[in-house]
DSSP file (Angstrom, degrees, kcal/mol; ACC not computed):
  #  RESIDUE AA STRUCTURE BP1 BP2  ACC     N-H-->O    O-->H-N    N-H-->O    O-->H-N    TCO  KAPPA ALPHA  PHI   PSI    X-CA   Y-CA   Z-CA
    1    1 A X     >        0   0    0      0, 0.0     4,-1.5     0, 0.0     5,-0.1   0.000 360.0 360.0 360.0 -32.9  171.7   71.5  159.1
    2    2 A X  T  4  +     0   0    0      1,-0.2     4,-0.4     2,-0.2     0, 0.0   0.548 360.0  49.2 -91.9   3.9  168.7   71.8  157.0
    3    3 A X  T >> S+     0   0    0      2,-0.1     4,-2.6     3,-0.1     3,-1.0   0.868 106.0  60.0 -83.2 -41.8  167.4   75.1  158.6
    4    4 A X  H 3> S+     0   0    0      1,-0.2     4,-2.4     2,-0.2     5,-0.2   0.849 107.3  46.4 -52.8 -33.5  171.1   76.7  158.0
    5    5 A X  H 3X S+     0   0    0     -4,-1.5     4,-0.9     2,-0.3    -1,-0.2   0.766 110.6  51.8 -52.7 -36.1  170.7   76.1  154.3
    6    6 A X  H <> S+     0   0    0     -3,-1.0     4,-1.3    -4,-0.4    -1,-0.2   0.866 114.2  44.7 -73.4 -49.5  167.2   77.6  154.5
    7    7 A X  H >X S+     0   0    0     -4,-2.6     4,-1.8     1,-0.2     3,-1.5   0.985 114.4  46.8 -81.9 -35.5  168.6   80.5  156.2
    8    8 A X  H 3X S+     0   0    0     -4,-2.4     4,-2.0     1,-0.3    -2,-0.2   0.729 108.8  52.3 -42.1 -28.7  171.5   80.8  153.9
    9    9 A X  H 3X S+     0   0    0     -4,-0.9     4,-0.9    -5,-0.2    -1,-0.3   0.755 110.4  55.4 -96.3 -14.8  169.3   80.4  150.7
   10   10 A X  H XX S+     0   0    0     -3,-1.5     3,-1.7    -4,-1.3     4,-0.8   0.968 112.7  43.4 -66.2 -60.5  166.9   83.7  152.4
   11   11 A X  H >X S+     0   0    0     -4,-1.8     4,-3.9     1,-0.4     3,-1.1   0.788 110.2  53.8 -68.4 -43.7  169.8   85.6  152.6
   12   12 A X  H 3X S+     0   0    0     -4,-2.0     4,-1.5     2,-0.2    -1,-0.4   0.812 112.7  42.2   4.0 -73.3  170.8   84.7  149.4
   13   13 A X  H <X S+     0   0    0     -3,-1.7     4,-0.8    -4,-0.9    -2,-0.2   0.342 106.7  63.7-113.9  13.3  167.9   85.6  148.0
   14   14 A X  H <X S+     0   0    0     -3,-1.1     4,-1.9    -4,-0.8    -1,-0.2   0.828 103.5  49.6 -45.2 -75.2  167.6   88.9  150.0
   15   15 A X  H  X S+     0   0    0     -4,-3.9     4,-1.7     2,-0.2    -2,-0.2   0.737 108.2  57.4 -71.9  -6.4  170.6   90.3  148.6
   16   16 A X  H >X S+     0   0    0     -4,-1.5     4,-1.8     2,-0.2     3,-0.5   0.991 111.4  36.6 -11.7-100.3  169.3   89.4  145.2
   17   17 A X  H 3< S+     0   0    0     -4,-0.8    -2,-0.2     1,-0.2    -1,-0.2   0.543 116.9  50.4 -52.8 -31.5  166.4   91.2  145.3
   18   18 A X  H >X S+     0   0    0     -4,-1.9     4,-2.6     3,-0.2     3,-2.0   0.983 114.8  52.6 -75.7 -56.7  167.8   94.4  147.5
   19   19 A X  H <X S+     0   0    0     -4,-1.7     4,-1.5    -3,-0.5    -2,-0.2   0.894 113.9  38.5 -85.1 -63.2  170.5   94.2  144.7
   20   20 A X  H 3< S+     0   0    0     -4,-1.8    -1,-0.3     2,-0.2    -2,-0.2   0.646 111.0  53.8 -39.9 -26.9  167.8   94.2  142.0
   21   21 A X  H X4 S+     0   0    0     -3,-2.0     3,-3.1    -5,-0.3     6,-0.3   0.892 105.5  67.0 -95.0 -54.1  165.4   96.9  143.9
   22   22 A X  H 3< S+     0   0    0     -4,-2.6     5,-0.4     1,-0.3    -2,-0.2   0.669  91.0  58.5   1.6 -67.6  169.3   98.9  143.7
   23   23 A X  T 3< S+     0   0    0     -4,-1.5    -1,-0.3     4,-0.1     2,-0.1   0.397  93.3  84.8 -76.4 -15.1  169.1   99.2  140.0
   24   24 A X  S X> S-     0   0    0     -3,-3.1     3,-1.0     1,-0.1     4,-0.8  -0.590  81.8-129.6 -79.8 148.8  165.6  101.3  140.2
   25   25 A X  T 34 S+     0   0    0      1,-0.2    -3,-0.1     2,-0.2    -1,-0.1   0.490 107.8  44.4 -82.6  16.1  165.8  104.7  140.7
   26   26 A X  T 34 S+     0   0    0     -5,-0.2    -1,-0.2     3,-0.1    -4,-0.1   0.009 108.7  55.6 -94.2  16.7  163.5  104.6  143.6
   27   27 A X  T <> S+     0   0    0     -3,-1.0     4,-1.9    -5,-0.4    -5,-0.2   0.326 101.6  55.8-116.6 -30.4  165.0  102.0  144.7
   28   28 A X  H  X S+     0   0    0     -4,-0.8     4,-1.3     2,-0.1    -3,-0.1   0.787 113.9  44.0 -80.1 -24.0  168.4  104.0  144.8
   29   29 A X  H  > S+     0   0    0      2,-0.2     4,-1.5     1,-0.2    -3,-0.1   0.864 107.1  56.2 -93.5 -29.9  166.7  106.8  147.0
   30   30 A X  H  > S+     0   0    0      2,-0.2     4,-2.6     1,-0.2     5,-0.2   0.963 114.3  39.9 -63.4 -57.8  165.2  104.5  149.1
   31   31 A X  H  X S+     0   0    0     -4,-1.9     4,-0.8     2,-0.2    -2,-0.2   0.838 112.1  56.4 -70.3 -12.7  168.7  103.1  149.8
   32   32 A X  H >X S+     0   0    0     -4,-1.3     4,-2.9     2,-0.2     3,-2.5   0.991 103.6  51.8 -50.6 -65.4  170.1  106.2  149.9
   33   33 A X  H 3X S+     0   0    0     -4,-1.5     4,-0.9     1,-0.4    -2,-0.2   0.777 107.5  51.0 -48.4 -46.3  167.9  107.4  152.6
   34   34 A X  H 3< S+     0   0    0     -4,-2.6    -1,-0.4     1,-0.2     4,-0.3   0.467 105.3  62.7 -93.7   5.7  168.5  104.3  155.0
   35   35 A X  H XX S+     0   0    0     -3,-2.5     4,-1.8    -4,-0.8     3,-0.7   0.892 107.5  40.8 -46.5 -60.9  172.2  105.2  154.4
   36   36 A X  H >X S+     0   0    0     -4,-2.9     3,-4.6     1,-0.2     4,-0.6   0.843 112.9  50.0 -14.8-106.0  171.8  108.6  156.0
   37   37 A X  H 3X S+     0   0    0     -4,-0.9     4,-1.3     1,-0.3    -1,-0.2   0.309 109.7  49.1 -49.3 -11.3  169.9  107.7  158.5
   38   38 A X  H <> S+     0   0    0     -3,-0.7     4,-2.5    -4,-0.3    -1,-0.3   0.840 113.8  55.2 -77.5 -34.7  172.4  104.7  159.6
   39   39 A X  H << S+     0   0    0     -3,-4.6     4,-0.5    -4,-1.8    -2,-0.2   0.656 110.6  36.7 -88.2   2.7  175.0  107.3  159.3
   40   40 A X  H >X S+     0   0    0     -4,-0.6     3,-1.9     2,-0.2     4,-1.3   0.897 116.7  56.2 -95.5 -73.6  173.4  110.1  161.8
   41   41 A X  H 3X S+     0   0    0     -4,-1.3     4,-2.7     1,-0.4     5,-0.2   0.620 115.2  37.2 -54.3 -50.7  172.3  107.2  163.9
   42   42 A X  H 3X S+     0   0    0     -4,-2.5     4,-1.6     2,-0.2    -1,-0.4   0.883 112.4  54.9 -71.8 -39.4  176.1  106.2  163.9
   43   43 A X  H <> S+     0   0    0     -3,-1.9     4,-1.2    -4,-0.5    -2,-0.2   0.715 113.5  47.0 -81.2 -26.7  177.7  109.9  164.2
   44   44 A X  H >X S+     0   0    0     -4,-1.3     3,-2.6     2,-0.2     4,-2.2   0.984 109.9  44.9 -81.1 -53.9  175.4  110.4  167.5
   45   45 A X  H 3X S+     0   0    0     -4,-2.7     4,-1.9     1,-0.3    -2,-0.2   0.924 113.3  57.1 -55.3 -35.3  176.0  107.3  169.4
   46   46 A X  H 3< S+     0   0    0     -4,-1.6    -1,-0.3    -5,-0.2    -2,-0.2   0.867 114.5  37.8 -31.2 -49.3  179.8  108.4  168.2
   47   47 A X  H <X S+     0   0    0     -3,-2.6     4,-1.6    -4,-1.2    -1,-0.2   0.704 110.6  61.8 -93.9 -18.1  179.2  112.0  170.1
   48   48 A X  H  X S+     0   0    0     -4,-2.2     4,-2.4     1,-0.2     5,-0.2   0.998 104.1  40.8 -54.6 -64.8  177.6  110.6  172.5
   49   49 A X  H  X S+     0   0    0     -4,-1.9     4,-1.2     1,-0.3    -1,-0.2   0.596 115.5  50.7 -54.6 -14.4  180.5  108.4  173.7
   50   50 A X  H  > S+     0   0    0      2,-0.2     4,-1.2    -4,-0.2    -1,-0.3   0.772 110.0  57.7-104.4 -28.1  183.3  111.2  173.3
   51   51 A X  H  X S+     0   0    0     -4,-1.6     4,-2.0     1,-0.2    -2,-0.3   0.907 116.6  28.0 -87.4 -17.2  180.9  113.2  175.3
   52   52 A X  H  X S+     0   0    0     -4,-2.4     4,-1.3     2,-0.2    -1,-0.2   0.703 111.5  61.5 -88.4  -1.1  180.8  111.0  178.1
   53   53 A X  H  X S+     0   0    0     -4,-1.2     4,-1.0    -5,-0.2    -2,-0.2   0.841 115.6  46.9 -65.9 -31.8  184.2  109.6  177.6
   54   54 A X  H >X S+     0   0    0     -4,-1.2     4,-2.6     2,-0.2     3,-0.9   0.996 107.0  49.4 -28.2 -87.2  184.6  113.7  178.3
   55   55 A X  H 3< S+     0   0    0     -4,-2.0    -1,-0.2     1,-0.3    -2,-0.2   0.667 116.7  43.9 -50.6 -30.4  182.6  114.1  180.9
   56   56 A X  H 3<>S+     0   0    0     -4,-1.3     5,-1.3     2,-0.2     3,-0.3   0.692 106.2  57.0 -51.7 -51.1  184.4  111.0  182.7
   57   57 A X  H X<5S+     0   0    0     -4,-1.0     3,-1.1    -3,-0.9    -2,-0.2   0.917 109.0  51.0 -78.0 -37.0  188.0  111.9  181.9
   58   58 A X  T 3<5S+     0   0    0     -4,-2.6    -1,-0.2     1,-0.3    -2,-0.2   0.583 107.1  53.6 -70.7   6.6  187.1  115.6  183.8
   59   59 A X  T 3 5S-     0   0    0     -5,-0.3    -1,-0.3    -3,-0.3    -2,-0.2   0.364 113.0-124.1-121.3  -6.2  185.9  113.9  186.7
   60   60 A X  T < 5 +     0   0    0     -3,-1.1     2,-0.2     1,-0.4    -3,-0.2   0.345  63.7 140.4  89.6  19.4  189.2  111.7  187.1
   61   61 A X      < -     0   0    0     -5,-1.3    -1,-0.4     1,-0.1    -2,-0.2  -0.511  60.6 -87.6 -73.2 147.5  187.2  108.4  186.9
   62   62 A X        -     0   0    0     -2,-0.2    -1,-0.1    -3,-0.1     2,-0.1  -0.210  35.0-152.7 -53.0 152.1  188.7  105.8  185.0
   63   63 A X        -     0   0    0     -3,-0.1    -1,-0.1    -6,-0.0   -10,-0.0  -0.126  27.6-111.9-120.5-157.6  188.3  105.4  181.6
   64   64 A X              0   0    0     -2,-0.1    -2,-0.0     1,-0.0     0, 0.0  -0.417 360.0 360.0-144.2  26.0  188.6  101.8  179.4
   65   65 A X              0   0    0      0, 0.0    -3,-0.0     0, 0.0    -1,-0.0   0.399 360.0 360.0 -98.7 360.0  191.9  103.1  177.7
């Protein structure tokens, strides 16, 4: 019980401080910048899967639908 607290009061005091580094303007580009990249990161495994969900559906293999 006393480690969950421990991790609850980190995380806590993560979003603190990210919240706090926010309010800089290098701190807004910084988060900007790992916003992008989480959202190309996301939009490829995204094309990925529609291109083999593709490549799968022409090949008459079953799909997970």
């Amino acid at each position: 019980m006393k480690n969950m607290l421990w991790f609850a009061a980190g995380v806590a005091a993560g979003f603190v401080a990210a919240h706090q580094f926010n309010k800089t303007e290098p701190g807004r580009e910084f988060f900007a910048g790992v916003n992008a990249k989480a959202r190309a990161f996301g939009q490829a495994i995204a094309e990925g899967y529609h291109e083999r969900d593709a490549e799968l559906r022409a090949t008459g293999a079953p799909t997970a639908d």
